[in-house]
N, C-alpha and C positions, 0 to 999 in steps of 0.2 A: 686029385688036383696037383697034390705039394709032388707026384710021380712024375708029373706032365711035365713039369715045368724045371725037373732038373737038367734034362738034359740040352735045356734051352738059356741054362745058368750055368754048365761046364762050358757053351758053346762064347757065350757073353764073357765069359772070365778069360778066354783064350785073347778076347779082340779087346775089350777094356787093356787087358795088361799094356799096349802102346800106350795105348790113353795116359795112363797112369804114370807112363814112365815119361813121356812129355810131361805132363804137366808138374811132375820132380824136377823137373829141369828149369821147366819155367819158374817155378817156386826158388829155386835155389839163384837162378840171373837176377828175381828182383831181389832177392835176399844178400847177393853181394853188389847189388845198386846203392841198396839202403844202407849197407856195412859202410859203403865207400862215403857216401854222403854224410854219414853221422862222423866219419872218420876225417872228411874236411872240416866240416863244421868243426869238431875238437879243436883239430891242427890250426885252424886259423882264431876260434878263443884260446887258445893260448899262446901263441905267439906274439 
């Protein structure tokens, strides 16, 4: 079974890797969305 199925998980690892690297990208746009908004919010308490 676990023979059958590796080669059908080297082939998966190949096409996921976009995947993955998309969604780093997207993770990190909303990650500097939210930097920036926490970073207004500060900027105008204390002002």
């Amino acid at each position: 079974m676990r023979e059958q199925d590796q080669p059908l998980y080297h082939r998966n690892k190949s096409v996921l890797l976009p995947g993955v690297l998309a969604n780093t990208i997207v993770v990190l746009g909303v990650a500097v969305i939210v930097l920036q908004l926490v970073l207004g919010i500060v900027a105008v308490s204390y002002s």
